[in-house]
N, C-alpha and C positions, 0 to 999 in steps of 0.2 A: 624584208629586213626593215625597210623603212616603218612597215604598219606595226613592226614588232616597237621598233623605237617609240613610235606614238602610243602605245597602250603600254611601255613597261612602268609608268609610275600607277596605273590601274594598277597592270599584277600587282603591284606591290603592296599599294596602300589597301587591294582586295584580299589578299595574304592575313596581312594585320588586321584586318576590320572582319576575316572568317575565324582565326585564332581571337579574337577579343568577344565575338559575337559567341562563341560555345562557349566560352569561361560565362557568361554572361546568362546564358539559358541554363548552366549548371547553377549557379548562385539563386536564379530563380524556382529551380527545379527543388531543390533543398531549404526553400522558405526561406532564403536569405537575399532577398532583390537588394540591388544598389539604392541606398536613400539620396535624392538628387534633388528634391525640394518639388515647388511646385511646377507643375506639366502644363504646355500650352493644351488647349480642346485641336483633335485633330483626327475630320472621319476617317482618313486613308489608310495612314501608317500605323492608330490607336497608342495607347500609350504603353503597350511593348516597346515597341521600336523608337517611341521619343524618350522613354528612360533610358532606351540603350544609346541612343544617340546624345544624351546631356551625360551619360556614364563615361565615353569613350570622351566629350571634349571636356573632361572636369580637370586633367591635368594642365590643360591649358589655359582654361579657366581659374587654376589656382596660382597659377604663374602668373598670367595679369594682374591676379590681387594683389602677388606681392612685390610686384613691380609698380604698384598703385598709379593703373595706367587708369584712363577717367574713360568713362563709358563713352563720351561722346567723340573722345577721340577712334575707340572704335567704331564709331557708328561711321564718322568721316573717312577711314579707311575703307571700312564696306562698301563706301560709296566711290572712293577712287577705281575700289579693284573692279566695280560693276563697269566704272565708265572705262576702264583698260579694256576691261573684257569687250566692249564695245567699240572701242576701238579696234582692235586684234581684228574682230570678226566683219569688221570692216573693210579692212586689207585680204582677206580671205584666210587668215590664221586662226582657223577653227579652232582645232585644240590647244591652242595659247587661251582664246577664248573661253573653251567651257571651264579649262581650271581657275583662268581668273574669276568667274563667276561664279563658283564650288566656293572659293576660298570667300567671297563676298556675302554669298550665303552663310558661310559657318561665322564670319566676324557679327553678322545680323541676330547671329542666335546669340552671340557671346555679349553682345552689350546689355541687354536687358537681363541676362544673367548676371553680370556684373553692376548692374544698379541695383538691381534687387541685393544683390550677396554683399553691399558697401553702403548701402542705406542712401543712395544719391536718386533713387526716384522723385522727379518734377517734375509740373505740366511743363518747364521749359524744354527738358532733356525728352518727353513724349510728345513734344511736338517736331522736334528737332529730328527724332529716331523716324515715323512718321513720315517728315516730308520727302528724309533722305532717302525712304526705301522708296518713295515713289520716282524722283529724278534718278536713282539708280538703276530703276527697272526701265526708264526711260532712255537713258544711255544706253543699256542695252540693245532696246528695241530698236534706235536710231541705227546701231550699226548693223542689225538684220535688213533693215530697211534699203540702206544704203549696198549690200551683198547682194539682196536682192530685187535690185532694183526694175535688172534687166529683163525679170523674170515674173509668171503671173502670180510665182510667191508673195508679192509683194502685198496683197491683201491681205495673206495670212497674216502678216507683221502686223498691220491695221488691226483685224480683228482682235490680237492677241494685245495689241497696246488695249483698245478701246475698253475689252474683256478684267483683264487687268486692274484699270481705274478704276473703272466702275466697282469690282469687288468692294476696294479698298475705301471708297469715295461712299457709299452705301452705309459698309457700317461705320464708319466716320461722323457721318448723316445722323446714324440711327443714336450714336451715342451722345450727337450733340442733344436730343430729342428725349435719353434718358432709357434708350432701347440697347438692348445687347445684342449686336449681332453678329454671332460670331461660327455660324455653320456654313456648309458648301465643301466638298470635294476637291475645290480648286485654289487651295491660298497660297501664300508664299510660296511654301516650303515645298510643294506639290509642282506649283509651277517650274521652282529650281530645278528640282528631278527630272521633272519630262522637258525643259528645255536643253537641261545639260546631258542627258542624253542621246535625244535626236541629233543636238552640234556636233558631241564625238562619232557618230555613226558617220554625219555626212563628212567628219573631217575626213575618218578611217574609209570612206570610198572615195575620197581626190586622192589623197596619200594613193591608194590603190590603181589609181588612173582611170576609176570609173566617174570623171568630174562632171559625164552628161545627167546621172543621176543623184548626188550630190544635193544640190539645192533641193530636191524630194523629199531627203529626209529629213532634212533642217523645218524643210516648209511643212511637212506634214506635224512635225511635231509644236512649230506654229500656231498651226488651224484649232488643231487639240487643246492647245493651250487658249486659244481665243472662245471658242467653243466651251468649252469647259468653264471656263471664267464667265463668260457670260452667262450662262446656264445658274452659275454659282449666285452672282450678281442678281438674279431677275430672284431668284429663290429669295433672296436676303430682302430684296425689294418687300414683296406679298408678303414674307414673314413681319415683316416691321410695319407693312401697313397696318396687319391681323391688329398687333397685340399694341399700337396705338389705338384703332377704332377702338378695340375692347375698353381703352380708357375713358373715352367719350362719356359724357352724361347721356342719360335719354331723352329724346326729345321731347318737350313739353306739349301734355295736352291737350286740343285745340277747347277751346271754349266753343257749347252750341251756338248756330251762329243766330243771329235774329231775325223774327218774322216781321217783315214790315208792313206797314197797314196804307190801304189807300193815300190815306192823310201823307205817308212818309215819315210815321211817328215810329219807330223802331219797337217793338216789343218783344219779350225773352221768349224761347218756347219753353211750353210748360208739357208736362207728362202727365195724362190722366191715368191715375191712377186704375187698373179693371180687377174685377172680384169675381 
């Protein structure tokens, strides 16, 4: 009963999102997709599933407009629910945890929707959006760490932070330099998914009273996460070194060098001409 308690807002919200997701592949099915603007690049999910996901949060999205709430207040909300969520799972409140982080991820999608959709894009509000998704992914992590401290999970937390930055820090790098880099398997949105839910797995086996394998599945989904991330990061790395060196001039070339005469009088070499 209890594990039922813990996954009845899943049923539910999985209910809603399998009734919106058929209306959704019919609309597409009949040459009529939902127009939702422009699509982030994203190898996993492709942009199926990111239209259907900007289709289903557009009511939301229209409601902030005209409540004319300001992007950056949502960006600071995504960043409190990240740090709740790290919190939660600090104290061992897994599934308080993964849905505060669900909802931080969906607020992360809705701000740069709503600067673009109100005309408030700035390098201040993209720097701002930026550092907050990194201290939010950091509070996060602080409370995996801190859960599992006692435990040899506790590197997967490390690698999944370190995997993480790097991503992020990379093309960051790359854009300061005038490089776009923006592929890899493992970004945000990606990471949201397989952290949130490995956490509800290991909630749904403490709830179950299997709490010796619990931190397994948080941690495996960890490792995955760090793993992955870095894999993404090293990729984005070589890519952005690639298509800088291509900008390189070539190297200039060398002048023959000179032949010097006993004396130490320098003379050019010459090429005799053969016929």
């Amino acid at each position: 009963m209890e594990s039922l308690k813990l996954f009845a807002p899943v049923i539910g919200i999985a209910a809603l999102i399998i009734a919106a997701f058929a209306v959704y592949c019919v609309m597409c099915w009949i040459g009529r997709p939902p127009d939702v603007g422009p699509i982030k690049n994203n190898e996993v999910f492709g942009p199926f599933i990111a239209r259907f996901t900007l289709w289903v949060l557009r009511p939301v999205e229209g409601t902030l407009r005209a409540l004319n709430v300001s992007p950056n207040t949502i960006t600071a909300a995504s960043v409190a629910a990240c740090a709740g969520a790290g919190l939660a799972i600090s104290q061992g409140n897994l599934a308080s945890g993964a849905w505060l982080y669900t909802l931080g991820g969906v607020l992360d999608i809705l701000d740069g929707r709503l600067a673009r959709a109100t005309g408030r894009q700035t390098p201040a509000g993209a720097l701002f959006d930026s550092v907050a998704d990194r201290w939010a992914e950091l509070f996060l992590f602080t409370g995996f760490a801190w859960h599992l401290r006692q435990t040899g999970w506790l590197l997967a937390v490390m690698a999944a932070i370190a995997g993480s930055m790097m991503v992020s820090y990379t093309r960051a790098r790359g854009e300061g330099l005038g490089v776009e880099l923006k592929v890899g398997a493992m970004q945000r949105a990606e990471r949201i998914v397989l952290v949130v839910v490995g956490t509800l797995i290991a909630a749904w086996l403490m709830r179950s009273g299997d709490a010796e394998h619990a931190p397994m599945a948080a941690g495996v989904a960890l490792a995955m996460c760090g793993a992955l991330s870095t894999w993404t990061a090293l990729g984005r790395w070589l890519e952005g070194y690639r298509k800088l060196a291509a900008r390189e001039p070539a190297p200039p070339r060398r002048a023959p060098e000179a032949v010097v005469r006993k004396t130490g009088e320098a003379l050019p070499i010459t090429r005799e001409r053969t016929v």
